[in-house]
C-alpha positions in Angstrom: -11.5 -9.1 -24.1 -11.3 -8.0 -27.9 -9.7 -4.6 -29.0 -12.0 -3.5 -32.0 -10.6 -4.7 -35.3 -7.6 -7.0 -34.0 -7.7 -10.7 -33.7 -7.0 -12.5 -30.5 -3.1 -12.9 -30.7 -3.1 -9.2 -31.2 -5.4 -9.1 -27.6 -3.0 -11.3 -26.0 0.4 -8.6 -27.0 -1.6 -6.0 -25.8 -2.7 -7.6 -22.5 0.8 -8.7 -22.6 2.6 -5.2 -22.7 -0.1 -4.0 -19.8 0.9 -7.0 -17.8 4.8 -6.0 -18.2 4.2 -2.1 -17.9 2.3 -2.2 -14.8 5.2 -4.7 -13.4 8.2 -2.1 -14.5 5.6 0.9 -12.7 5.3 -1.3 -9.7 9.2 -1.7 -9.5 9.8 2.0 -10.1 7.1 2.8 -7.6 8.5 0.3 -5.1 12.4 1.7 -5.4 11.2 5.4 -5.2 8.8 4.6 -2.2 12.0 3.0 -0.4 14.1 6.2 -1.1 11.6 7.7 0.3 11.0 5.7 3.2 15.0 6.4 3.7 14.4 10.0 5.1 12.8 8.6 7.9 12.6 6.3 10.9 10.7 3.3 9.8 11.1 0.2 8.0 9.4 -1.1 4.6 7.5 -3.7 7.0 6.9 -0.9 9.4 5.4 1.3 6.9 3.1 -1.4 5.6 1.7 -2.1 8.9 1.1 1.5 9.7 -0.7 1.7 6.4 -3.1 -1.4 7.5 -3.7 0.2 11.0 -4.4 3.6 9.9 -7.1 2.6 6.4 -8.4 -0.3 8.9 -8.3 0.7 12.5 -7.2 -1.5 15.5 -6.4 -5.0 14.8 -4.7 -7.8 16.7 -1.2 -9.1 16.1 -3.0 -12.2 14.1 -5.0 -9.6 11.8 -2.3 -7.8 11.1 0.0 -11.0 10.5 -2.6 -12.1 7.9 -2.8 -9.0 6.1 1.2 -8.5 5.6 1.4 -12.5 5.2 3.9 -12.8 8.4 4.2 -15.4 10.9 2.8 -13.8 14.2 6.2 -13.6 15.5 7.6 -11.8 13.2 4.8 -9.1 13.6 5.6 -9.2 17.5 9.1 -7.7 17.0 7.4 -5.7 14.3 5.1 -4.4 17.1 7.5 -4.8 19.5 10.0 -2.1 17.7 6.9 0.4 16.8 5.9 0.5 19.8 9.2 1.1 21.9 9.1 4.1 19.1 6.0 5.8 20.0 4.3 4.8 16.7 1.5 2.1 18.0 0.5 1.2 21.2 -1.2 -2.3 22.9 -4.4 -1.5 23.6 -7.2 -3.8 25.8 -9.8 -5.1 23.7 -13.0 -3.1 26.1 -15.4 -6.0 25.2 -12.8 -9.0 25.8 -10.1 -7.8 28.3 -7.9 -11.0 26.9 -7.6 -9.3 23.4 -5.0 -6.9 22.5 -5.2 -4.8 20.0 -2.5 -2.5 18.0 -3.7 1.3 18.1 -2.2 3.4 15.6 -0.3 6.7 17.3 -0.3 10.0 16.1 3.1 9.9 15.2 2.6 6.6 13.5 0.0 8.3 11.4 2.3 11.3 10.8 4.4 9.6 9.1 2.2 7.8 6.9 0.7 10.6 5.8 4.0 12.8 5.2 5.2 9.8 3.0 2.0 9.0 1.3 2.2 12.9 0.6 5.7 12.4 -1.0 4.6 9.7 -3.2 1.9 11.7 -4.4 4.5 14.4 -4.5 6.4 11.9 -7.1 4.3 11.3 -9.3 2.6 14.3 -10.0 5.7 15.2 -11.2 5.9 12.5 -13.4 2.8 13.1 -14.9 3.4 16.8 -15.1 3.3 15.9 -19.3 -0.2 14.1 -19.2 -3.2 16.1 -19.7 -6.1 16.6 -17.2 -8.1 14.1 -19.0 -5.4 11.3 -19.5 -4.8 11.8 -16.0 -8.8 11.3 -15.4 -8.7 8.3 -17.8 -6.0 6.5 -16.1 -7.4 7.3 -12.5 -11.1 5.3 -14.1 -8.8 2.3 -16.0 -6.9 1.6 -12.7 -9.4 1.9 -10.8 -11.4 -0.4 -12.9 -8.5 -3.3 -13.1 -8.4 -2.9 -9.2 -11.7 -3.8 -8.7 -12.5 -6.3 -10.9 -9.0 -7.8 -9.6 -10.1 -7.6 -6.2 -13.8 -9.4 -7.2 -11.8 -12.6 -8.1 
């Protein structure tokens, strides 16, 4: 990558100074998602789980175990606890009786979307000082970096 008239140790601060901004946005994002996440019932893990099941659909304890990097037991009690709280539910796989699936419940997906909503909430605030095309110029850069992160 060059920047137009800079050299390459110049490119190397500036990637440098992305690298550390997006890890102090990531932080900030994280501790205000978890304040948010404190008005109600769930759990980080919880939450991230719900989030899997409701962009991805049904998936098996070992899915979802991959995706969140857990050991399957782990995601049991995980399961285990969401369930007992009305928020998933074990379903029978119709085309393979001996797979069991986790189906999101519409409470489960209440939530998620209430606190997704928050977040949102959050940082329109933040960017109340950015103007409708810094805001459309960051929406393209991210996602940009997100999918040429996600090609490697």
């Amino acid at each position: 990558m060059t920047v137009q008239g800079s050299n390459d140790t110049k490119d190397y601060q500036v990637i440098a100074d992305i690298e550390k901004s997006l890890r102090f946005i990531s932080g900030l994002l994280k501790q205000k998602g978890r304040e948010i996440l404190s008005n109600f019932t769930i759990t980080t893990p919880q939450f991230i789980a719900l989030q899997w099941l409701l962009e991805h659909g049904d998936m098996t304890i070992g899915e979802l175990s991959n995706k969140m990097y857990l050991a399957c037991s782990t995601t049991t009690d995980l399961v285990d606890r969401m369930e007992k709280n009305e928020l998933v539910m074990r379903v029978k796989d119709p085309k393979d009786r001996r797979v069991v699936r986790i189906h999101l419940l519409e409470e489960g997906e209440r939530i998620i979307e209430e606190v997704i909503k928050k977040r949102q909430d959050y940082l329109h605030e933040i960017m109340e000082n950015f103007s409708d095309e810094e805001v459309i110029q960051l929406e393209k850069s991210l996602r940009k970096l997100h999918q040429e992160m996600r090609v490697e």
